[in-house]
N, C-alpha and C positions, 0 to 999 in steps of 0.2 A: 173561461179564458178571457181576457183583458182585450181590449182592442190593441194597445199597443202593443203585447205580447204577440199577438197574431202577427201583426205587421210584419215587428219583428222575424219570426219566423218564417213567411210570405217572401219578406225584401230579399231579392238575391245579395249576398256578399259581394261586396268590390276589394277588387284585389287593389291594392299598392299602390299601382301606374293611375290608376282610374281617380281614385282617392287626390291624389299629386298633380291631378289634368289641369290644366290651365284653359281658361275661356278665351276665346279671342282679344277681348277687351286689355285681359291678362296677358295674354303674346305679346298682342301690340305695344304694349305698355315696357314687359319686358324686354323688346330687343328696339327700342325704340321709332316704329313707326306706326301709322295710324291701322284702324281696324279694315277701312277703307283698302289701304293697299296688301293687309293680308286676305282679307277675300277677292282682291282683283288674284294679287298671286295665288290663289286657291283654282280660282277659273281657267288659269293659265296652267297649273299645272308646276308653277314655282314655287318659291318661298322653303322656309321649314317645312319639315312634314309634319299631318296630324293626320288624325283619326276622327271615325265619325261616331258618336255616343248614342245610336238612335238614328233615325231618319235623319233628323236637322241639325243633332244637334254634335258642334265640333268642336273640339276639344284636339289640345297642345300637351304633349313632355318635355317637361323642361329640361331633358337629357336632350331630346331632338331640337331645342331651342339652340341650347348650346353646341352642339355637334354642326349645327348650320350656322350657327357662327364665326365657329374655328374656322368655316371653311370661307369666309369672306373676309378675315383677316389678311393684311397686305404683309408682305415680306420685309422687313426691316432690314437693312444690310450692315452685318457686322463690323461695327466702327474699327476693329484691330487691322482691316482690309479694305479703309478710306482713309482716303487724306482729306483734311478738311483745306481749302484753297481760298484767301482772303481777294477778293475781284476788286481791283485797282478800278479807282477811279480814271482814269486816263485810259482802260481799255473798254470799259461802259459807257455809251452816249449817253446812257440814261441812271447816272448814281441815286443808289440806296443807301441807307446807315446798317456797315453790319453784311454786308453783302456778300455770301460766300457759294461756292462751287462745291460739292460733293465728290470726291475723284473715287470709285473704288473699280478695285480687280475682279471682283469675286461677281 
């Protein structure tokens, strides 16, 4: 029998998730912030969730990536349920070009 054949045969199977893990470097990268502050959020108990691959070693689903994303999305308020309001110069001490007020109901 071949050494690689062995290996082969030896290596456990990784399933799917494991396969598609993202390294931190990889997180960070993908949801844009450094690696730095996903291991502070890790300490704390923030951030996306991950998993641990081993003792040390941590690893991301980029399903969990995106799933913690959605959830830091801000709420857009639907323009059919605002007025957009043009701010007169003469009621701002302090004119801008373009300067408008957001009015909604909703």
């Amino acid at each position: 029998m071949t050494i690689l054949r062995r290996l082969q045969e030896t290596t456990p199977k990784m399933v799917p998730e494991q396969q598609n893990a993202m390294t931190p470097q990889e997180a960070a990268k993908y949801i844009g912030v450094s690696e730095a502050t996903l291991r502070l959020w890790r300490s704390r108990g923030e951030g996306p969730r991950y998993f641990r691959a081993g003792e040390k070693l941590v690893r991301y689903r980029r399903s969990d990536l995106d799933a913690w994303i959605e959830t830091r999305l801000s709420r857009v308020p639907c323009e059919a349920d605002c007025e957009i309001i043009p701010v007169s110069s003469s009621s701002n001490p302090f004119p801008q070009p373009n300067l408008t007020h957001v009015l909604c109901t909703t």
